[in-house]
C-alpha positions in Angstrom: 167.2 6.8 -34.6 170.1 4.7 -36.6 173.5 6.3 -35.5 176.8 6.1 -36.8 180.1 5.8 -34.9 182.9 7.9 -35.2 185.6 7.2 -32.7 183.1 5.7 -30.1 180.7 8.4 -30.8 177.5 8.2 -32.3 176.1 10.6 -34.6 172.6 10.7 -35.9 171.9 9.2 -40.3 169.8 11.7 -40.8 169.3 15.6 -39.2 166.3 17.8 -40.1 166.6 21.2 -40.2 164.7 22.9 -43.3 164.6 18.7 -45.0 166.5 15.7 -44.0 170.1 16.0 -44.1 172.0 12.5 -44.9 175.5 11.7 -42.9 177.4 11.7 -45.8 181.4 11.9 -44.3 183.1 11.9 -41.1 186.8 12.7 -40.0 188.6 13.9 -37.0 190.6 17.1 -36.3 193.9 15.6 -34.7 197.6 17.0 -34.1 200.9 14.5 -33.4 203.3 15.4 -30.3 206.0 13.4 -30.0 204.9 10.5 -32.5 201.6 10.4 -30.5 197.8 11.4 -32.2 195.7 13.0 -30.2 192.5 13.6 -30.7 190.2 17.0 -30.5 187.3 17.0 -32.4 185.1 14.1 -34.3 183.4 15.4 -37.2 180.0 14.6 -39.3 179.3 16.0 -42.5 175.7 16.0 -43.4 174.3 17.1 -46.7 171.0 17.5 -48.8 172.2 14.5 -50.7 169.8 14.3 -53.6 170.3 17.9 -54.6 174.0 18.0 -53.9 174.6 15.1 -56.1 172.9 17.0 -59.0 176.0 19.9 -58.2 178.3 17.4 -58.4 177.9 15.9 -62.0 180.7 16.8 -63.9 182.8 14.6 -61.3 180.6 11.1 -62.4 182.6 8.3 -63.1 186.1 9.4 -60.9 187.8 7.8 -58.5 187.8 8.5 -54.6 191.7 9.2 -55.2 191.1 11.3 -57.8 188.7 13.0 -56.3 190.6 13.5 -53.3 193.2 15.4 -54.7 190.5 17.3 -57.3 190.3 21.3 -56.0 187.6 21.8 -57.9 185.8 19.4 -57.0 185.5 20.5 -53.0 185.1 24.0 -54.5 181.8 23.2 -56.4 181.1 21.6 -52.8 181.4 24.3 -51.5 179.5 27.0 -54.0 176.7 24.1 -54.2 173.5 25.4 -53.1 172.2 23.1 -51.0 171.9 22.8 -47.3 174.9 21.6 -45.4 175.6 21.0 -41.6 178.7 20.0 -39.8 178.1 18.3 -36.5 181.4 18.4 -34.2 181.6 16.4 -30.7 184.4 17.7 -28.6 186.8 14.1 -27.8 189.7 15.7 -25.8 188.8 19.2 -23.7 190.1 22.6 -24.5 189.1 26.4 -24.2 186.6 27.3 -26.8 188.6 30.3 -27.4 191.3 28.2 -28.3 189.1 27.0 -31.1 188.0 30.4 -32.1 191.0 31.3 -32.6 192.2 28.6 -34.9 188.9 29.2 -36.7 189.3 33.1 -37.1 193.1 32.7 -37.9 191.9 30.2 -41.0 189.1 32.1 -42.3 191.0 35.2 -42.3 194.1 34.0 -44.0 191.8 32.8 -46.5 190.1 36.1 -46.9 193.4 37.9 -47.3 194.6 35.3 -49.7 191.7 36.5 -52.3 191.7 39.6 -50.9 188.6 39.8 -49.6 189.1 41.2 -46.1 187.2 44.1 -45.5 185.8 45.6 -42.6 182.5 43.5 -43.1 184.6 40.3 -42.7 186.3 41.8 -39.8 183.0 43.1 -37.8 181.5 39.4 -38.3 185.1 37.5 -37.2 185.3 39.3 -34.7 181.4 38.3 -33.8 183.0 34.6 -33.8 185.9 35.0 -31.5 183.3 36.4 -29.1 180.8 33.6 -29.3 183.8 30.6 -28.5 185.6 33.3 -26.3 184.3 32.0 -22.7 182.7 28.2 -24.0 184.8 25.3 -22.2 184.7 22.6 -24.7 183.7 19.5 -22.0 184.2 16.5 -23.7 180.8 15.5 -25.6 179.8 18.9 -25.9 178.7 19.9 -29.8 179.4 22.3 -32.0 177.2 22.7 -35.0 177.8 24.9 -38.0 174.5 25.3 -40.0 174.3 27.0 -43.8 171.2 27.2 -45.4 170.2 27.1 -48.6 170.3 30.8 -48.7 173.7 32.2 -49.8 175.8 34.3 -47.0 174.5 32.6 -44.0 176.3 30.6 -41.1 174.2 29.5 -38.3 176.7 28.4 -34.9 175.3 26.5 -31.9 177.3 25.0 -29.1 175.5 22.8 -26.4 177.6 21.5 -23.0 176.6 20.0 -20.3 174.7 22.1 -17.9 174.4 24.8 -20.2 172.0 26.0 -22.2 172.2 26.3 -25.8 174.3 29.1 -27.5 173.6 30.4 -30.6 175.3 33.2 -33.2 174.3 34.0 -36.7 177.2 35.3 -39.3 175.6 36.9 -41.7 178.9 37.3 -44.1 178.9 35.6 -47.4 183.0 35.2 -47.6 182.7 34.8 -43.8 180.4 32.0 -44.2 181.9 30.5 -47.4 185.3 30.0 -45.4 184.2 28.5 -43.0 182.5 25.9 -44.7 186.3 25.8 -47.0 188.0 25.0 -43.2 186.4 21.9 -43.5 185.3 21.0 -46.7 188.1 22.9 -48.6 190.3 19.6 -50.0 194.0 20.0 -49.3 193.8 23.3 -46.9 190.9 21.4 -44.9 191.6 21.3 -40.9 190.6 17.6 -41.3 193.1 15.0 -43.9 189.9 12.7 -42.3 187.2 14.2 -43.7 188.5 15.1 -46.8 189.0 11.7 -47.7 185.9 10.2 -46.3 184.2 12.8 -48.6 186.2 11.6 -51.5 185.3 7.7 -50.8 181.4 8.4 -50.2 181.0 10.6 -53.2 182.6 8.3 -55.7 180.5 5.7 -55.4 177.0 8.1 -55.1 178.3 9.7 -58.5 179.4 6.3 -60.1 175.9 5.2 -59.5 
């Protein structure tokens, strides 16, 4: 199968889950200490391209660097129906609690924001920090964050060497709609990376 490289690692053109999900953007998740980058998390963003594009048409004809600084646009991203999958390949090691964390302190600062942190949200968060609380994220091990077509829905799997596969479903629609805004969600995105490569792959797709 064609793969594409993202800091030395590959990652598939195409996943299948329900239909054929295109590589559409890639990034990293990275922090600086002491003028040095370093490195966590590579990141692929594969969509339902065909039907996401047809989401997407009020945004024909911009510019990547308009786009990239466009909240609306990664909002309608985000609300589009379509099937989406994030594929992240651990670079340097860490606790996977450490990343549930990270991930249940974003989504519910996002939550409260809107205020839309109820005891639903809680419940299902707290479902979350469970799943990453004993995972060792080796490096090369994958993370995968799956949400169907249908609304609400968050499918998590996380595969390491020598383990078998783990799997949680949130069933949470603000839940699973923030987690899908911690990386796709423009300027508040975990990822600079990834917002941009989104911005300079969908230029071009809805210049065409």
């Amino acid at each position: 199968m064609a793969t594409v490289e993202v800091e030395g690692i590959p990652f598939p053109q195409e996943i299948t889950r329900t239909k054929p999900l295109s590589f559409l953007a890639h990034g990293v998740t990275d922090i600086e200490i002491h003028f040095l980058q370093i490195k966590y998390n590579a990141i692929g963003v594969y969509l339902d391209k065909e039907s996401v594009l047809g989401h997407l048409e009020s945004w024909k004809g911009k510019k990547a660097e308009e786009l990239v600084q466009d909240a609306g646009f990664f909002q309608a991203l985000v609300f589009a129906p379509v099937e989406k999958l994030f594929r992240i390949v651990v670079i340097k090691e860490i606790k996977g609690s450490q990343y549930g964390v990270q991930l249940e302190s974003s989504v519910r600062d996002r939550l409260v924001a809107v205020d839309k942190f109820e005891e639903e949200e809680e419940e299902a968060l707290e479902k979350v920090t469970e799943f990453f609380q004993y995972k060792y994220f080796k490096p090369n091990s994958v993370l995968t964050f799956h949400f169907p077509t249908t609304p609400g829905i968050a499918e998590i799997s996380f595969v390491t060497e020598g383990k078998s596969e783990a799997k949680l479903t949130v069933d949470n629609n603000n839940v699973a709609e923030m987690i899908q805004k911690w990386y796709l969600g423009g300027e508040s995105a975990v990822s600079p990376t990834t917002v941009k490569s989104l911005a300079d792959q969908f230029a071009p797709l809805l210049s065409a």
